[in-house]
C-alpha positions in Angstrom: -9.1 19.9 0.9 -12.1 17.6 0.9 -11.0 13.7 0.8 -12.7 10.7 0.7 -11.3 7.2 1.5 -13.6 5.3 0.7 -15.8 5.2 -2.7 -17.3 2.6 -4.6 -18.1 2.5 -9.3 -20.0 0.2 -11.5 -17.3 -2.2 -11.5 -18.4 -3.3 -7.9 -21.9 -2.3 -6.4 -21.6 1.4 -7.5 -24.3 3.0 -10.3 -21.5 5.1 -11.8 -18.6 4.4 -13.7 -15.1 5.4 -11.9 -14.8 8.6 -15.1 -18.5 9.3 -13.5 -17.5 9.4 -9.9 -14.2 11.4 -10.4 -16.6 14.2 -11.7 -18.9 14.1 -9.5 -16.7 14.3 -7.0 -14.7 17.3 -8.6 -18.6 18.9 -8.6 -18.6 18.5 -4.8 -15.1 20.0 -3.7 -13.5 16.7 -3.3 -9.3 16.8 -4.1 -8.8 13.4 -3.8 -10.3 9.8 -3.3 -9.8 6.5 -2.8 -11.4 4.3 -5.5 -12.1 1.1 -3.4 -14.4 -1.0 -5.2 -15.5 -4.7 -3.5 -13.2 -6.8 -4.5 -12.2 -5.7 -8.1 -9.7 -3.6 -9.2 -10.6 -2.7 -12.9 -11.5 0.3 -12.2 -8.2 2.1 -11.1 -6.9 2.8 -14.8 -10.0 4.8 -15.7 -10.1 6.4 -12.4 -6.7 7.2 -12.4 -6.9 8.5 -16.0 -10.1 11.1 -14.6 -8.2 12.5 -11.8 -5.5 13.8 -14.3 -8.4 14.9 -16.1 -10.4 16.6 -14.0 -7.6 17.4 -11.6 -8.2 14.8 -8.5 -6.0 13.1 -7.0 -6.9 9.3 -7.1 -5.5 6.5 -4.8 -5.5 3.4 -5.9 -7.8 1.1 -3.3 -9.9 -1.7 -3.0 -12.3 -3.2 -0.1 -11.6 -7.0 0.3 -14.4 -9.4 2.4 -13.3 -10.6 5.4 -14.6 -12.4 8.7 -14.2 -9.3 10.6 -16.2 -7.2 8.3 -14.1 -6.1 5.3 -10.5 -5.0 5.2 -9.6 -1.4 2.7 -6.0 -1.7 0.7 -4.6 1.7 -0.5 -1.8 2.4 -2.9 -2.1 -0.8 -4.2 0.0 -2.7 -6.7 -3.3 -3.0 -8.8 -0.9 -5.0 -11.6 -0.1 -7.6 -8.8 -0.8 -11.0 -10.6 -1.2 -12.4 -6.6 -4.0 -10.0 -5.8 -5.7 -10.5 -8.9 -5.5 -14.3 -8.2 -7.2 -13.5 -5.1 -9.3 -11.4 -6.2 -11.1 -13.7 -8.7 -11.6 -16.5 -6.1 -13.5 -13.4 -3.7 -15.6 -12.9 -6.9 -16.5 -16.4 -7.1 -17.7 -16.8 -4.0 -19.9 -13.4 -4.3 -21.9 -14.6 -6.9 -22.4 -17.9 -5.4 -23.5 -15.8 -2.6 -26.0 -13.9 -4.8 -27.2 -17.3 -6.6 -27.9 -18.4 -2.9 -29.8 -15.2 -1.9 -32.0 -15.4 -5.3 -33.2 -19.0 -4.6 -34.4 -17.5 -1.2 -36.0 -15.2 -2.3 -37.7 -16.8 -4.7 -38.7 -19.5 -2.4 -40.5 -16.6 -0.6 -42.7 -15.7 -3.6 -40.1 -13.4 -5.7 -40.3 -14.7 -9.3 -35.8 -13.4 -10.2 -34.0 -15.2 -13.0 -29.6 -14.7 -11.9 -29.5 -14.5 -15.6 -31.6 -11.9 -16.3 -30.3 -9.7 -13.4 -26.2 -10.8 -14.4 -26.9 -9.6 -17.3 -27.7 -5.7 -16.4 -25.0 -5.7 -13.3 -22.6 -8.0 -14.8 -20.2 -10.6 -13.5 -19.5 -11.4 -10.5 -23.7 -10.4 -9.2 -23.7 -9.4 -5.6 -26.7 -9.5 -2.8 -27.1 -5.8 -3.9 -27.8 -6.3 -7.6 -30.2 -8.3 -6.7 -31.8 -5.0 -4.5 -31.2 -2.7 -7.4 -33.0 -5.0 -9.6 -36.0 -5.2 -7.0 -36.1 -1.5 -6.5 -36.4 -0.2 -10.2 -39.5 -2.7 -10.7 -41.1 -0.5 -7.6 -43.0 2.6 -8.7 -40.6 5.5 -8.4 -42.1 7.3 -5.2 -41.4 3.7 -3.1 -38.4 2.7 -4.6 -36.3 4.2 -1.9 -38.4 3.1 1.0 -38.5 -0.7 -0.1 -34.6 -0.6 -1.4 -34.0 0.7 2.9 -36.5 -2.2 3.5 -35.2 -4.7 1.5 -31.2 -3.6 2.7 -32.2 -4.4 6.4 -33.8 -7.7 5.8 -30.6 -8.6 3.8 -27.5 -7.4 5.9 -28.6 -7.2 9.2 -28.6 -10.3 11.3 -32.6 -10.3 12.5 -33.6 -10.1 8.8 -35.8 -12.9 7.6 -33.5 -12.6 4.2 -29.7 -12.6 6.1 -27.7 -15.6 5.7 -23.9 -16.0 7.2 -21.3 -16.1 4.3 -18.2 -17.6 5.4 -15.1 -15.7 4.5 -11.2 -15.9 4.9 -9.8 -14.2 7.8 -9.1 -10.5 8.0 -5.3 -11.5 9.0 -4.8 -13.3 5.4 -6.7 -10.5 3.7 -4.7 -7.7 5.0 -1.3 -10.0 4.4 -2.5 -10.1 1.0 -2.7 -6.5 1.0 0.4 -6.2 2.2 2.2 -8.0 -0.3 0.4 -6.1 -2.7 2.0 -3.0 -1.5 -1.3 -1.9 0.3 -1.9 -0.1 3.2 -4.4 -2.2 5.1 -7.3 -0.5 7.0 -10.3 -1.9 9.1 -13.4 -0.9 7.6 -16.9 0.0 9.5 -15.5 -1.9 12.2 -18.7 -1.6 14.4 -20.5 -3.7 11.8 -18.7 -6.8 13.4 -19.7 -6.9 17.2 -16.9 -7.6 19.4 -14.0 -6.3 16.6 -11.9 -4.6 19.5 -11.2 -8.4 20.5 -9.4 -8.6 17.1 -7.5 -5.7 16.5 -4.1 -6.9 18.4 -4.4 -9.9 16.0 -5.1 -7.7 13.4 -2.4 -5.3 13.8 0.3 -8.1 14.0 -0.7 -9.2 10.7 0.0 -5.9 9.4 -3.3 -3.8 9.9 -2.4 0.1 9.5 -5.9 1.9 10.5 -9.0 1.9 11.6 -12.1 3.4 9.5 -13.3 5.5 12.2 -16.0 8.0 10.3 -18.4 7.0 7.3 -22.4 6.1 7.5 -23.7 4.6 10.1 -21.2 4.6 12.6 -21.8 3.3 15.9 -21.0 6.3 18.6 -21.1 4.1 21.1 -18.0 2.6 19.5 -15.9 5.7 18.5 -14.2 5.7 22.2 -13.0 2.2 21.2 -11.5 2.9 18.5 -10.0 6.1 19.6 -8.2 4.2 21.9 -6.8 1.7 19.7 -5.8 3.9 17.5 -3.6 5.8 20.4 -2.4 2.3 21.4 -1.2 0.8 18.3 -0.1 3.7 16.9 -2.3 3.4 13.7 -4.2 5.6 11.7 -7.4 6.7 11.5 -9.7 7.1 8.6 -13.2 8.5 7.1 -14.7 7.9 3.6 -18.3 8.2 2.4 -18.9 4.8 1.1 -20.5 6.4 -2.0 -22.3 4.1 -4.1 -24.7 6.3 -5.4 -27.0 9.0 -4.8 -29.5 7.2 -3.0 -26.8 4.7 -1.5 -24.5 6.4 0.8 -24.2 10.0 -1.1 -21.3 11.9 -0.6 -21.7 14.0 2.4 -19.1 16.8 4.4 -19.7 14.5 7.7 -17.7 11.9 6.2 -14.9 13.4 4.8 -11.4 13.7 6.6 -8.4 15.2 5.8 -5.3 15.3 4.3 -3.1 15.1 7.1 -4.5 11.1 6.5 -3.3 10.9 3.0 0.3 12.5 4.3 0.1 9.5 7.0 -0.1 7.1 4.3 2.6 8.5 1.8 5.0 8.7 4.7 4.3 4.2 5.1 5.2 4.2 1.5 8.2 6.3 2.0 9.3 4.0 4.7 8.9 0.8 3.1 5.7 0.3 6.4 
């Protein structure tokens, strides 16, 4: 069976909504996915209610901002009152973060209005509405080549557009998790240089895997996690990070298997 841990809707960053991914994901062969949208939740009832549908099987997930990059809860309590707290104070500070990155851009000759952009994406706006936005006013042939363009100057530390956001630690993120029922996981850890340095800190605060296969992965980093994985006896996931067609597509290299889904039943089970 084809799974995929990691998959975002329209109620984060993604273009579809979570009905919208569940089929597409049926088209492609894919038995079950996590719906883990940035920081939001609101999508699990609809993408719950698809995968009975269309015959999926859906876990509950979400991907939480961190400052070791950002942390993945599955089987979550999405009805947890605490998490939703939480969750709404992450939002806030996203769309402060997207306010900041319009006034920079527009102090570099980009003439954006948050309102006008809010109003397409919705609430809370994040740095990559703001892409989206930019990319649909290119003609159609260079939208893709500016939206890469535009993505590196953004996220990447060189780029003349990047900023550094504060965040809460990973350690009270995946507690939150925790508390939430969740199964805490590590994502893309080789965006964060040095993130082997955290993992024993990590793990004692409750971390249960490591995202070890999903676009662009570092190789140079896989030993690492390999072996942290064998030493903390944690587990060891791949998702796709689908936001879109253009954005991280759903692709066989990403997928992993079951057996990872089994691993995280069992935690339930056991009360990990």
């Amino acid at each position: 069976m084809k799974v995929d841990l990691h998959v975002h809707s329209n109620h984060s960053d993604g273009v579809y909504s979570p009905k919208e991914v569940i089929k597409i994901a049926k088209k492609e062969g894919i038995g079950c996915l996590a719906l883990t949208d940035h920081n939001c939740i609101a999508g699990i009832p609809e993408a719950l209610k698809a995968g009975e549908k269309f015959d999926v099987e859906v876990i509950p997930g979400v991907e939480i901002l961190s400052d070791c990059s950002e942390i993945l809860g599955y089987y979550i309590d999405f009805k947890d009152k605490k998490l939703k707290d939480y969750l709404k104070k992450v939002q806030k500070g996203v769309d402060k973060t997207a306010r900041i990155f319009i006034r920079i851009l527009n102090k570099a000759g980009y003439a954006l209005s948050y309102k006008k952009i809010e109003r397409i994406y919705g609430y809370p706006l994040m740095r990559i509405h703001v892409l989206y936005y930019l990319r649909s006013k290119e003609p159609k042939k260079e939208q893709q080549k500016k939206f890469q363009e535009m993505r590196k100057e953004t996220y990447y530390p060189k780029g003349k557009f990047y900023f550094k956001i504060r965040q809460d630690r990973a350690e009270k993120v995946i507690k939150i998790i925790k508390k939430a029922g969740g199964i805490p996981v590590l994502a893309h850890p080789w965006f964060e240089k040095g993130f082997e340095k955290r993992v024993p800190s990590l793990v004692r605060a409750g971390l249960q895997g490591i995202e070890i296969n999903s676009p662009g992965k570092n190789e140079s980093d896989i030993n690492k996690i390999n072996k942290l994985c064998k030493r903390y006896n944690i587990i060891k996931t791949g998702g796709n990070d689908f936001h879109s067609d253009y954005v991280n597509p759903f692709n066989k290299e990403y997928y992993c298997g079951y057996d990872t889904v089994e691993k995280f039943k069992k935690l339930n089970k056991d009360g990990q």
